[in-house]
C-alpha positions in Angstrom: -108.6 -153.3 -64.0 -105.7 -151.1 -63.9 -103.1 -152.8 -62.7 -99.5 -152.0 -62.3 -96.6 -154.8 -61.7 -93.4 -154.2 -59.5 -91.3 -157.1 -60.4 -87.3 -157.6 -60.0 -85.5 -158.1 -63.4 -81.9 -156.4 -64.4 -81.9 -153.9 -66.7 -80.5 -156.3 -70.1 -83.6 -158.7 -69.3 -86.3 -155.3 -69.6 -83.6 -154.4 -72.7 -84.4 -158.1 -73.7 -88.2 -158.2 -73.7 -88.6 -154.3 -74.9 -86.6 -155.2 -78.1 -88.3 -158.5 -78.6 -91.6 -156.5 -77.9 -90.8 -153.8 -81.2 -90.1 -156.4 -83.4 -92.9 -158.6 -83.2 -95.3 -155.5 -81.9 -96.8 -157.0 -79.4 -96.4 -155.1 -75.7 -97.1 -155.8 -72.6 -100.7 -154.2 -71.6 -99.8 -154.0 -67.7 -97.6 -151.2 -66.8 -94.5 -152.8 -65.1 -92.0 -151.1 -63.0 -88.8 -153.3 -62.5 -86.3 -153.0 -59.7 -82.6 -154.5 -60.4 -82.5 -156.5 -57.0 -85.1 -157.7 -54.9 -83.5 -155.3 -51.9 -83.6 -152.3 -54.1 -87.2 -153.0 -54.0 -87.5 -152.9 -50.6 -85.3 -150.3 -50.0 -88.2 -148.1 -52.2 -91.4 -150.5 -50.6 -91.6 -149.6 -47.3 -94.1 -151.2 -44.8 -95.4 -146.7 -44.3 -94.5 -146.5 -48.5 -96.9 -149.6 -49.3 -99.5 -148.4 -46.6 -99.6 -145.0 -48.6 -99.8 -147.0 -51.8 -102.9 -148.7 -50.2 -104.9 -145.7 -49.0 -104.4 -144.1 -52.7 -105.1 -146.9 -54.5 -107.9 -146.3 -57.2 -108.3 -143.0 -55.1 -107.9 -140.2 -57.8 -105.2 -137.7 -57.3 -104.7 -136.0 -54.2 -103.1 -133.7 -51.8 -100.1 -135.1 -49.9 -102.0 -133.2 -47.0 -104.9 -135.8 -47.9 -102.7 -138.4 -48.5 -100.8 -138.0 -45.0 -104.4 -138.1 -43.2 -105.7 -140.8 -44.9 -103.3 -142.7 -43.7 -102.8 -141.5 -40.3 -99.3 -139.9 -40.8 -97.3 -136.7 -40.1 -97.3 -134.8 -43.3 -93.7 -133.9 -43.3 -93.0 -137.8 -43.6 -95.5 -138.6 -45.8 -94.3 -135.6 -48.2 -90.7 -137.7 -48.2 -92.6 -140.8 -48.8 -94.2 -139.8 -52.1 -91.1 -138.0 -53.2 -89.5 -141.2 -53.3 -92.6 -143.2 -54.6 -92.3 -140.0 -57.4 -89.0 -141.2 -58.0 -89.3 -144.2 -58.4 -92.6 -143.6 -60.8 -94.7 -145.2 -58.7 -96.6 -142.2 -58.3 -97.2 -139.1 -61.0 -97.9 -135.5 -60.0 -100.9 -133.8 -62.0 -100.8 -130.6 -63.5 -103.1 -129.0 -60.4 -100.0 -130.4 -58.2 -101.8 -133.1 -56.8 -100.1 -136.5 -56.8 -101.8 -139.7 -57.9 -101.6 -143.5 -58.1 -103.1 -144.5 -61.3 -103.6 -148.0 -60.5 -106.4 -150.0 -59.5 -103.8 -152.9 -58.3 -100.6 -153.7 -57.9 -98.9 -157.3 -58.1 -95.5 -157.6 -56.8 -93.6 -160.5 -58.8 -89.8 -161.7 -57.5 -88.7 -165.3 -57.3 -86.3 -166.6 -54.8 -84.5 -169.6 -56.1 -81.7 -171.3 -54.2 -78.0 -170.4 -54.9 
């Protein structure tokens, strides 16, 4: 399975592991996308964002015309939706200008520990 994971770790952690990762050549084999704070996260995860995310899971690429009726939504808001899902790499646009989620699954990873 194709999986991608959106997990919260600042940027000298990711440095961290990346290094550690070349010297000893061993990678990662998910495809992570890390936000610096568990907000910014939010900010980009939308409840309408992670609904899209849902309806183009494991879906091939798309339209955002597709997109926005697959999941029931204007397609002026959807369009900003998957810009910033484009952004935030989420999402990739093909070269027939279709854009696509090329995952299977996604795993969201954050831990809350007290102060």
């Amino acid at each position: 399975m194709n999986t991608v994971v959106l997990e919260v770790r600042s940027l000298a952690q990711t440095l961290t592991d990346a290094v550690h990762a070349m010297k000893t050549a061993r990678g990662e084999r998910e495809a992570r996308i890390a936000f610096a704070t568990p907000e910014l996260l939010w900010q980009v995860l939308t409840a309408k964002r992670w609904d899209l995310l849902k309806v183009m899971c494991g879906a091939g690429p798309m339209s955002i015309r597709e997109a926005a009726r697959k999941a029931n939504r204007d397609v002026k808001a959807v369009h900003g939706d998957i810009t910033a899902l484009l952004d935030a790499g989420l999402l990739r646009r093909t070269p027939q200008g279709e854009v696509e989620f090329p995952f299977d699954a996604v795993r969201v990873e954050f831990l809350l520990q007290a102060a």
